[in-house]
C-alpha positions as CSV (number, residue, x, y, z in Angstrom):
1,X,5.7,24.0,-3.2
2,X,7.8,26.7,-4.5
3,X,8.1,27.5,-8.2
4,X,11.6,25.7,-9.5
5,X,13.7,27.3,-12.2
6,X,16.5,26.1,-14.3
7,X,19.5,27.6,-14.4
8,X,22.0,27.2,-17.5
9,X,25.9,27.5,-17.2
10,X,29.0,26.3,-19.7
11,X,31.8,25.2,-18.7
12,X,34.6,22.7,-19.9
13,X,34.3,18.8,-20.3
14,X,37.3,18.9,-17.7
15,X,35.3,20.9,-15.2
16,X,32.6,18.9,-15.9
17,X,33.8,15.7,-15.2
18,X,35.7,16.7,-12.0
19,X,32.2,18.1,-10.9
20,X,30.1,14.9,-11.5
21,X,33.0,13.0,-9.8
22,X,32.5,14.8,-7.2
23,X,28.8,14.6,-7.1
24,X,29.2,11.2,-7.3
25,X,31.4,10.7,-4.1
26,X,29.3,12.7,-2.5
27,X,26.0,10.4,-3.1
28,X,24.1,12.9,-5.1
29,X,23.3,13.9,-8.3
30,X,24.9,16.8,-10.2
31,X,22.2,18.8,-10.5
32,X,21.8,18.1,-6.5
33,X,25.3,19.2,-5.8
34,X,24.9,22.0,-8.2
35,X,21.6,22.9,-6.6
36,X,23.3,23.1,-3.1
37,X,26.1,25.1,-4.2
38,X,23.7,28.2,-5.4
39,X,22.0,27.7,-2.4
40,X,25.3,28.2,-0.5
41,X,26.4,31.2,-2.2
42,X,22.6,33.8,-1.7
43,X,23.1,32.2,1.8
44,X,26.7,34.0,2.1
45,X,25.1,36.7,-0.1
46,X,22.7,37.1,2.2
47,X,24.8,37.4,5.2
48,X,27.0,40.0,3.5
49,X,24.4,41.7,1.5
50,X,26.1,44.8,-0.5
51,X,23.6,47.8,-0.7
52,X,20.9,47.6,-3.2
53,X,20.7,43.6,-3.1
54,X,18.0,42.0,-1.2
55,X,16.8,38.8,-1.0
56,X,13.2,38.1,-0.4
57,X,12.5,35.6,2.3
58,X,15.3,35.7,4.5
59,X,14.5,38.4,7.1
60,X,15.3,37.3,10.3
61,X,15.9,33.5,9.3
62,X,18.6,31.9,11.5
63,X,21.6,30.1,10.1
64,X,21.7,26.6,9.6
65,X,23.3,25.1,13.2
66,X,26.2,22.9,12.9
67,X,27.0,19.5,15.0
68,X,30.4,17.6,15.5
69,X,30.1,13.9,15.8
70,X,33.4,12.1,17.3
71,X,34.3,8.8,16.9
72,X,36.9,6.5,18.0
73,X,38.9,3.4,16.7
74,X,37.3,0.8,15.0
75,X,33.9,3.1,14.5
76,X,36.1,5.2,12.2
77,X,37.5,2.3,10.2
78,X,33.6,0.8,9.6
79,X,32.7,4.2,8.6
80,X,35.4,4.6,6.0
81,X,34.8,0.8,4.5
82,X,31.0,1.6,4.3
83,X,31.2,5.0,3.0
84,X,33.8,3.3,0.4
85,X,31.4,1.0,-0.7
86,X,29.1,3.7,-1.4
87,X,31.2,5.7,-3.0
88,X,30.3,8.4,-0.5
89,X,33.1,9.9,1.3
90,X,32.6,9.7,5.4
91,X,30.7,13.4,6.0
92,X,28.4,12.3,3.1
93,X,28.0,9.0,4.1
94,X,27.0,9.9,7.4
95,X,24.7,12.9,6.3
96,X,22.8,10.0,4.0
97,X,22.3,8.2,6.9
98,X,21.5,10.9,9.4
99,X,18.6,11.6,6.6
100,X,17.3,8.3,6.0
101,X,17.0,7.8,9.8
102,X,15.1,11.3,10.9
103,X,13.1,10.6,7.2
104,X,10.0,7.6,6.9
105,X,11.9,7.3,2.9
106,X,15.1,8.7,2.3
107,X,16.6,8.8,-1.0
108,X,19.2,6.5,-2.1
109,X,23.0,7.0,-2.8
110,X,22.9,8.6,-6.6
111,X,25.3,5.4,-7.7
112,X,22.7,3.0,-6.1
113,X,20.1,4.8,-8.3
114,X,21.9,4.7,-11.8
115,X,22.8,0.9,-10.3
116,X,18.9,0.2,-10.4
117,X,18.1,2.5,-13.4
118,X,20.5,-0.1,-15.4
119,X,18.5,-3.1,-13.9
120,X,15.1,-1.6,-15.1
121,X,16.5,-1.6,-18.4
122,X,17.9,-5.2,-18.4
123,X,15.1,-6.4,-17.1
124,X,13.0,-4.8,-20.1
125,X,15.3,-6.4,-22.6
126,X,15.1,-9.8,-20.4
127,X,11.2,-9.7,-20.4
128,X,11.4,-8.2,-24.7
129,X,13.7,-11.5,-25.5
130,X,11.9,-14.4,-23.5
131,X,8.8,-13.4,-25.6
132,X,9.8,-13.0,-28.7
133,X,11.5,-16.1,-28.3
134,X,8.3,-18.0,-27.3
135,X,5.8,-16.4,-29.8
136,X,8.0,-15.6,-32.8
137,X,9.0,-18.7,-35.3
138,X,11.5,-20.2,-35.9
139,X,12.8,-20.0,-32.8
140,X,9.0,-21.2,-31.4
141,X,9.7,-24.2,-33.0
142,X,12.6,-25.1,-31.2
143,X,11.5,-24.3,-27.3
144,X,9.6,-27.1,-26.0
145,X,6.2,-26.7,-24.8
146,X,6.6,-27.0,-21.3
147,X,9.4,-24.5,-21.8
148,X,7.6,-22.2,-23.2
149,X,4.4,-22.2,-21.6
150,X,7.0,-21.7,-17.9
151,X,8.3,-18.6,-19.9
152,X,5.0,-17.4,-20.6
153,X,4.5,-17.4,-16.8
154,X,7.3,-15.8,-15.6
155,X,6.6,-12.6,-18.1
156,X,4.2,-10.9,-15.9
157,X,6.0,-11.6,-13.0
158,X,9.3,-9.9,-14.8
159,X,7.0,-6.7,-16.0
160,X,6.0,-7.0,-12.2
161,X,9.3,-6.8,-11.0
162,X,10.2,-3.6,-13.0
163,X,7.2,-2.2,-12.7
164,X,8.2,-1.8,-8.7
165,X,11.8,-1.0,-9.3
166,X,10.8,1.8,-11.4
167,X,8.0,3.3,-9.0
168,X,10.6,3.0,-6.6
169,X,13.5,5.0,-8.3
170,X,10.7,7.6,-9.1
171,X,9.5,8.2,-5.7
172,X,13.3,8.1,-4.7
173,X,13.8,11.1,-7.6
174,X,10.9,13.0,-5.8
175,X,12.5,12.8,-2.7
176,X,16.0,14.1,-3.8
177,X,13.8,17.0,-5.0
178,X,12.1,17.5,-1.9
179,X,12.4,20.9,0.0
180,X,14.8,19.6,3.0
181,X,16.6,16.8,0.8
């Protein structure tokens, strides 16, 4: 794997926001979208490369083909209402799912993500409240035991349960970062 730098910009909160919204319609992160952007620009550097500038790695590459996909009717309409519940616009919602098919685990829609981020972090507070309610008094006292031995139970399957939410937003955060995301 090639060796990944950051680069550090300023601009206004405005321009910000407007960015991430834009990120976000899109399906990706803003570092993705940001990340694509560069990318863009040595491309078109590269194809109208002043004197003195070179770009190592690009000899002879070709350019990235481009394909037009028509539809018709009532295709258009379910493509619009699912990209809309994605929060993708159509070209982004398509492109997602043009990836997750020719991929054996495609990344997931960036508001899907932060969707599931939030639920490992209920379900943390979920699993941190059930047992403090069944080993600390006075609120021991109170829970029958029945009740609380049930709630005893059900924690490791709760710290199960996150446990695989979490792996799985990781391993979707690798693949956003993968070469041909």
């Amino acid at each position: 794997m090639a060796l990944s730098v950051r680069l550090l910009t300023s601009v206004s909160v405005e321009c910000r926001d407007r960015f991430a919204a834009l990120a976000a319609a899109r399906g990706v992160s803003v570092s993705h979208l940001l990340a694509r952007l560069v990318h863009r620009a040595v491309a078109e550097l590269h194809t109208s490369e002043p004197p003195g500038i070179a770009l190592p790695g690009r000899v002879g590459s070709a350019p990235a083909r481009k394909y037009t996909v028509r539809l018709w009717g009532a295709e258009v309409a379910r493509l619009e209402r699912r990209a809309k519940l994605r929060q993708a616009t159509p070209s982004g919602y398509i492109a997602h799912f043009l990836r997750a098919h020719l991929r054996a685990e495609p990344p997931m829609p960036y508001a899907e993500f932060e969707t599931l981020k939030r639920v490992v972090n209920e379900l943390a507070g979920i699993r941190g409240a059930l047992n403090e309610l069944i080993t600390k008094p006075p609120a021991r006292t109170l829970i029958e035991q029945g009740l609380r031995e049930n709630i005893f139970r059900l924690l490791p399957a709760l710290k199960g349960i996150r446990t695989q939410v979490q792996d799985t937003l990781v391993a979707n955060s690798k693949s956003w970062a993968a070469p041909d995301a």
